[in-house]
C-alpha positions in Angstrom: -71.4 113.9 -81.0 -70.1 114.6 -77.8 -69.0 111.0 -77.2 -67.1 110.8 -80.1 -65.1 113.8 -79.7 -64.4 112.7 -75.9 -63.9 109.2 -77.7 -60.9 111.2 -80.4 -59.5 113.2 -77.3 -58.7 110.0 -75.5 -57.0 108.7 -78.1 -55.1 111.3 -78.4 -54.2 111.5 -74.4 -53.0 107.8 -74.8 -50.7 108.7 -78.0 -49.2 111.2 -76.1 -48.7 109.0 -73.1 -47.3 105.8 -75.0 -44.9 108.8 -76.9 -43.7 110.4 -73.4 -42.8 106.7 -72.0 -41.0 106.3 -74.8 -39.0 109.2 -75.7 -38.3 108.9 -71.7 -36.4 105.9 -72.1 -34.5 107.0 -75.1 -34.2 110.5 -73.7 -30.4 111.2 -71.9 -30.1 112.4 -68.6 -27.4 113.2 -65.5 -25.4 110.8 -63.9 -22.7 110.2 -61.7 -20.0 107.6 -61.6 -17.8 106.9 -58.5 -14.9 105.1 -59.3 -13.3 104.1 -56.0 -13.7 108.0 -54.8 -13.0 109.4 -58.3 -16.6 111.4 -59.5 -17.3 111.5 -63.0 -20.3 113.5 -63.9 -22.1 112.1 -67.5 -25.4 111.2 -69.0 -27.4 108.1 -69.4 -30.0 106.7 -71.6 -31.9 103.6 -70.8 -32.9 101.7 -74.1 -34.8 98.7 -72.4 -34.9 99.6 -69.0 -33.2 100.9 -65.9 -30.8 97.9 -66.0 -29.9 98.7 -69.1 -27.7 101.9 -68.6 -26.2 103.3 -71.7 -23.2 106.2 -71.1 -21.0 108.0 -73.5 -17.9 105.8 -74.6 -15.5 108.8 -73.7 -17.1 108.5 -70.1 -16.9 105.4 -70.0 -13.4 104.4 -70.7 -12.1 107.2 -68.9 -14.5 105.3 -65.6 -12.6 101.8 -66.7 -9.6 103.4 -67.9 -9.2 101.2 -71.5 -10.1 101.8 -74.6 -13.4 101.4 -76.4 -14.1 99.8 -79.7 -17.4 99.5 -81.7 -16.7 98.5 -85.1 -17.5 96.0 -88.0 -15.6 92.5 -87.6 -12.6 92.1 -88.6 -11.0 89.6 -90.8 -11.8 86.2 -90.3 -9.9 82.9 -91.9 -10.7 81.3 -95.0 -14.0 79.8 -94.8 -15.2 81.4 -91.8 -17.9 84.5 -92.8 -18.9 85.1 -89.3 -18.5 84.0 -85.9 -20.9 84.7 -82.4 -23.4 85.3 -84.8 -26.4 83.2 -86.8 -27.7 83.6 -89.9 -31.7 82.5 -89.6 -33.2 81.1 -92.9 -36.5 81.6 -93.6 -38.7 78.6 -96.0 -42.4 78.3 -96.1 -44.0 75.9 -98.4 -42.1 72.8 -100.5 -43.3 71.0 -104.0 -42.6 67.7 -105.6 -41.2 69.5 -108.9 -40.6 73.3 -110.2 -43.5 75.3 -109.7 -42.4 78.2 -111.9 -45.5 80.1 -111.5 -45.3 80.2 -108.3 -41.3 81.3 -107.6 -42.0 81.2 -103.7 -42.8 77.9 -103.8 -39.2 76.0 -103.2 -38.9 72.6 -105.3 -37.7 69.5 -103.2 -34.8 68.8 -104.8 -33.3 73.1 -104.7 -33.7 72.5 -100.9 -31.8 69.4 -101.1 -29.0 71.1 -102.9 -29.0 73.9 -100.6 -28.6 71.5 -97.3 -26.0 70.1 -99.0 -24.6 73.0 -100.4 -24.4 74.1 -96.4 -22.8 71.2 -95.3 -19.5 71.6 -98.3 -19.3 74.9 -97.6 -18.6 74.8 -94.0 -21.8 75.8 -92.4 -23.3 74.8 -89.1 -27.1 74.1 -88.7 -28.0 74.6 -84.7 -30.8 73.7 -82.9 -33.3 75.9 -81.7 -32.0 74.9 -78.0 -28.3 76.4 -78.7 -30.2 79.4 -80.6 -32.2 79.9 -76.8 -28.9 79.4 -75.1 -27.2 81.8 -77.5 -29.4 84.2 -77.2 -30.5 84.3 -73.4 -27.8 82.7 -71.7 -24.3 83.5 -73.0 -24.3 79.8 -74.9 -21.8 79.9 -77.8 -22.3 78.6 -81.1 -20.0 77.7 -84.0 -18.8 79.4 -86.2 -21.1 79.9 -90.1 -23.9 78.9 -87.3 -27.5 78.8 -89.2 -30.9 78.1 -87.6 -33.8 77.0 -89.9 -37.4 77.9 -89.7 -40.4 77.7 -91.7 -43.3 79.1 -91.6 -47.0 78.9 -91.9 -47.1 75.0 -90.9 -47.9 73.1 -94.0 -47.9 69.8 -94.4 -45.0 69.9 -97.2 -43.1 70.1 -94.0 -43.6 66.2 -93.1 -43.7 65.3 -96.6 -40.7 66.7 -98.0 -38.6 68.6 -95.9 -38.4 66.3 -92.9 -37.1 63.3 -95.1 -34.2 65.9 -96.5 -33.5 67.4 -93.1 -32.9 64.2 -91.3 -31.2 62.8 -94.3 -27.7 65.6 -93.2 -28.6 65.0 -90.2 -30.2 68.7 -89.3 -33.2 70.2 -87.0 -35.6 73.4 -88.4 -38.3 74.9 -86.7 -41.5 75.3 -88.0 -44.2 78.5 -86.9 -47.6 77.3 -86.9 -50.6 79.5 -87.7 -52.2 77.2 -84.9 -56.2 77.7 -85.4 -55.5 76.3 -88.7 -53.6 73.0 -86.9 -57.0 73.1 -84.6 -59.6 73.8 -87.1 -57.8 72.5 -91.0 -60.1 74.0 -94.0 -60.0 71.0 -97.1 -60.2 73.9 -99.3 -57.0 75.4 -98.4 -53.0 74.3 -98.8 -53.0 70.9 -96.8 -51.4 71.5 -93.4 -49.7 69.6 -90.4 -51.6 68.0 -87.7 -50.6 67.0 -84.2 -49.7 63.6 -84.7 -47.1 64.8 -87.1 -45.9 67.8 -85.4 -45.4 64.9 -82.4 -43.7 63.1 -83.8 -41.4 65.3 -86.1 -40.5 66.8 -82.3 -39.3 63.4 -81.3 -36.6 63.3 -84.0 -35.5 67.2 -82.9 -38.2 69.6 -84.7 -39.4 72.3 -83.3 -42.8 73.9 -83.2 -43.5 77.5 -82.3 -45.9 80.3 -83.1 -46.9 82.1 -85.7 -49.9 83.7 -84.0 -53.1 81.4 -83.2 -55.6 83.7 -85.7 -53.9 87.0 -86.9 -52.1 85.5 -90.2 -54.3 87.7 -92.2 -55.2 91.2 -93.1 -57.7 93.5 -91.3 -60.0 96.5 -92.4 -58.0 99.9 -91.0 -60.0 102.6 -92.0 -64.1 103.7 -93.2 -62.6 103.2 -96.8 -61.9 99.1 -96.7 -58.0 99.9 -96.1 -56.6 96.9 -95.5 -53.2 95.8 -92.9 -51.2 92.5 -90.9 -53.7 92.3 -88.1 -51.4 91.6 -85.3 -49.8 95.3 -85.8 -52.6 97.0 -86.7 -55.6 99.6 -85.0 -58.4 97.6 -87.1 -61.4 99.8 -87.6 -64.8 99.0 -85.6 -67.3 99.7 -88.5 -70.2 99.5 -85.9 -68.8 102.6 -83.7 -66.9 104.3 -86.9 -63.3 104.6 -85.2 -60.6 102.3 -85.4 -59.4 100.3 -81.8 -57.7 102.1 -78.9 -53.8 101.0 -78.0 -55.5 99.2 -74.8 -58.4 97.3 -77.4 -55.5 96.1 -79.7 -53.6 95.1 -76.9 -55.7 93.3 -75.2 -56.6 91.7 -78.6 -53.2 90.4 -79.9 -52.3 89.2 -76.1 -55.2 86.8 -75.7 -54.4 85.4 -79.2 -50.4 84.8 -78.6 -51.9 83.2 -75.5 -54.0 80.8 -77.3 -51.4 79.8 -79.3 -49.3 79.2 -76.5 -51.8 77.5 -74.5 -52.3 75.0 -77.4 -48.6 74.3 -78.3 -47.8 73.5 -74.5 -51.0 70.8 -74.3 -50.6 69.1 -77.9 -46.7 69.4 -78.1 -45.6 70.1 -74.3 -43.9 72.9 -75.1 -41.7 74.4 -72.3 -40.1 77.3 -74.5 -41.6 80.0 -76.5 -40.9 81.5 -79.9 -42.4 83.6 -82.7 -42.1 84.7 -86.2 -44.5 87.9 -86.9 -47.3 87.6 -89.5 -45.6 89.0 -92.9 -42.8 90.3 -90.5 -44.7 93.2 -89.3 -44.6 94.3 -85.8 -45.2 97.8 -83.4 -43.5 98.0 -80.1 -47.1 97.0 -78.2 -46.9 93.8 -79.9 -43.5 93.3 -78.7 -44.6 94.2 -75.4 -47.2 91.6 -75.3 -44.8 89.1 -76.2 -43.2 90.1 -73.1 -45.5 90.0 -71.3 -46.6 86.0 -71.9 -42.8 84.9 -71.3 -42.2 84.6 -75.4 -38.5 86.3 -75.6 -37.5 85.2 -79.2 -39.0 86.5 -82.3 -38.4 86.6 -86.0 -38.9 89.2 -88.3 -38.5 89.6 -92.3 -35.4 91.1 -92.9 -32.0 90.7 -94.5 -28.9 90.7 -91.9 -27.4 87.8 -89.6 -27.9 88.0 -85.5 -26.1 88.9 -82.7 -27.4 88.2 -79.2 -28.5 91.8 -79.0 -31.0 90.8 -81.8 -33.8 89.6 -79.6 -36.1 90.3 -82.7 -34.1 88.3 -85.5 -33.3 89.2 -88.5 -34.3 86.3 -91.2 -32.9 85.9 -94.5 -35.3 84.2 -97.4 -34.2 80.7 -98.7 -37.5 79.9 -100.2 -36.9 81.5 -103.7 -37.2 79.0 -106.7 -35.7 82.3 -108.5 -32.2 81.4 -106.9 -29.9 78.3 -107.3 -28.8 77.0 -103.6 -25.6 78.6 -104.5 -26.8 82.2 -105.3 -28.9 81.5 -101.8 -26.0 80.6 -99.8 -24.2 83.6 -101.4 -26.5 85.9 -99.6 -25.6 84.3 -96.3 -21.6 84.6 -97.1 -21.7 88.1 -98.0 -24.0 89.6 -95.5 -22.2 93.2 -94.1 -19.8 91.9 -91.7 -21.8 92.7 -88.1 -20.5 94.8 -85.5 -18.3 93.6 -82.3 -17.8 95.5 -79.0 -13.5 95.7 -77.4 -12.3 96.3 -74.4 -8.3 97.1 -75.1 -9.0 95.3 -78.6 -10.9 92.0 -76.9 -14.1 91.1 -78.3 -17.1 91.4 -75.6 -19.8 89.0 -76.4 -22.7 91.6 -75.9 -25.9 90.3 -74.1 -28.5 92.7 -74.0 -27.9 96.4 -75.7 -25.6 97.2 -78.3 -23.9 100.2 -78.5 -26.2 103.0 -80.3 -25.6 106.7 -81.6 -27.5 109.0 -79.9 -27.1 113.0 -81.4 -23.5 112.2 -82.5 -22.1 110.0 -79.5 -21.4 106.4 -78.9 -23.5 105.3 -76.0 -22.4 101.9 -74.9 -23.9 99.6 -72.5 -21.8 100.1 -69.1 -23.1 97.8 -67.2 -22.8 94.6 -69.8 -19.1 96.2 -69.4 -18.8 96.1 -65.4 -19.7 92.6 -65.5 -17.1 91.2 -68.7 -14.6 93.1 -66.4 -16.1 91.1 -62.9 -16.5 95.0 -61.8 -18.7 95.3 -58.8 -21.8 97.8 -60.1 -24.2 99.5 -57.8 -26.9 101.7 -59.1 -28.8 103.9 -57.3 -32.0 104.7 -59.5 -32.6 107.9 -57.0 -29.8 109.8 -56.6 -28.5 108.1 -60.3 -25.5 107.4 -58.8 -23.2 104.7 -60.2 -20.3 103.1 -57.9 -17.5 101.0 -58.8 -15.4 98.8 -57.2 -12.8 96.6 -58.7 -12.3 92.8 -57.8 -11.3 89.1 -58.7 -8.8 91.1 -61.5 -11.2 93.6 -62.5 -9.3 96.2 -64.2 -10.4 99.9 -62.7 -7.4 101.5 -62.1 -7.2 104.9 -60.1 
């Protein structure tokens, strides 16, 4: 009895923990900004990490004297729906013919029209190489720029969608639930092998995870409750409590690493990438991503990507429900995303994105300093900022 009770208490002390280090790097605190001898007294909030200081917009455009925008795009010309941006598609499995009983189950020939369709309407499929670049490096990408993934790794893959993709001329990317690659059940969906994932990457496919062995559900509670397992506490029936932040993390790190390891020996992998089982993910999973060098990953959700969105937003193309042009609609008529001025000149964010906090606009100074070639130094200590102009930068006394 007494075990279990310390047991439930040191669960608790870790919650409250996890919470503090959390809430500290949201939470706002004092700083100063010296801008060639002028002193500006503000707050800060840092979203990701130190580096990643966050101040009022009012302070901060009265530090780089010019004005601030955050606001949706404005309007672009005909044919253009969105530019510094990429729409993600998300497919999993292909048929031969129509599957109507199975509506998430995308024929052949609706893919076809949709690649097509892409192509008339002035679409650009990237690689997942100028997605990297795009996302970690500054790269640009054209405008209407679309990546393409599937998931799950089946074998409809090679058979159908390879033959269509090279057809117009496009790459996709396909993440692998790789224990079933290394161990394939004949009783299940038939799915890729090596020798096919080999050679589909010689012609411009990409491979990437989709965990090694958490595609599936896990028990979460006494009662047979039932969640994704790579964002879930799963329940130890022998012990009668479910797994402490350190067990599960611990747990979903050797698996990405697994998958990792195998990907880099079959496929010589020298990038990493993941899409989430079902899309679902806690910030300790994130973490562990982190942690093993994997900076891209892919969610389930409805909305196109700036390079801010490090954990991507993908929209579903797999739907026999829709015609390819009711699919492509979705694309065109996404909200229009959000852009960052300086005196009405588009930034192209890397890192945060501007975020209300309790009313006001906290914007990412630093990302700032540096489009302006601003000298920035930061003392974490004394959280004193200082400025110094140079090479054009435009600080102004």
């Amino acid at each position: 009895m007494h075990t279990k009770k310390y047991m439930i208490l040191l669960v608790i002390v870790l919650l409250i923990s996890l919470a503090a280090i959390f809430n500290n790097q949201h939470e706002s605190s004092a700083v100063t900004i010296d801008v060639n001898g002028q002193i500006i007294k503000t707050v800060a909030t840092y979203p990701g990490s130190p580096d990643e200081l966050m101040i009022p917009k009012a302070a901060a455009e009265q530090a780089l004297n010019m004005h601030i925008g955050w606001q949706k795009q404005g309007p672009l010309p005909k044919g253009i729906y969105y530019r510094d941006h990429v729409a993600v598609l998300m497919y999993h499995h292909l048929s031969e013919k129509p599957m109507p009983q199975f509506p998430w189950i995308l024929s052949a020939d609706r893919f076809d029209d949709q690649m097509n369709l892409l192509k008339q309407e002035g679409f650009h499929v990237i690689t997942m190489e100028q997605y990297r670049e795009f996302m970690l490096n500054g790269g640009a990408v054209p405008d209407n720029a679309v990546l393409l993934t599937f998931d799950d790794g089946y074998e409809s893959f090679y058979e159908l969608a390879f033959p269509i993709l090279k057809k117009y001329g496009y790459t996709a990317v396909n993440f692998v639930i790789v224990s079933t690659i290394d161990h394939p059940d004949p009783n299940s969906v038939p799915k890729l092998n090596w020798e096919q994932m080999r050679e589909m990457k010689r012609d411009g496919m990409g491979f990437y995870s989709h965990t090694y062995d958490l595609h599936h559900y896990g028990i979460v509670d006494a009662e047979g409750g039932e969640r994704p397992a790579a964002s879930a506490l799963l329940y130890i029936d022998d012990e009668n409590r479910n797994e402490m932040n350190t067990e599960y993390y611990n747990r979903v790190t050797r698996d990405l690493a697994k998958a990792e390891q195998r990907l880099k020996e079959e496929l010589g992998n020298t990038d990493s990438a993941i899409a989430f089982p079902y899309g679902s993910y806690n910030d300790r999973l994130l973490s562990a991503c982190d942690s093993l060098g994997i900076p891209l990953t892919f969610k389930i959700q409805d909305g196109i990507n700036a390079r801010t969105d490090r954990n991507a937003s993908r929209i579903n193309g797999g739907s026999q429900n829709l015609t390819a042009v009711q699919t492509l609609e979705q694309v065109k008529h996404i909200d229009s995303p959000m852009e960052l001025t300086l005196n009405n000149q588009r930034v192209a964010l890397i890192g945060s994105a501007p975020e209300m906090r309790k009313g006001t606009l906290m914007v990412p100074f630093m990302q700032l300093c540096k489009d302006l070639h601003i000298d920035l130094n930061y003392d974490q200590k004394s959280r004193i900022v200082k400025l110094n102009a140079h090479n054009g930068g435009l600080v102004k006394d």
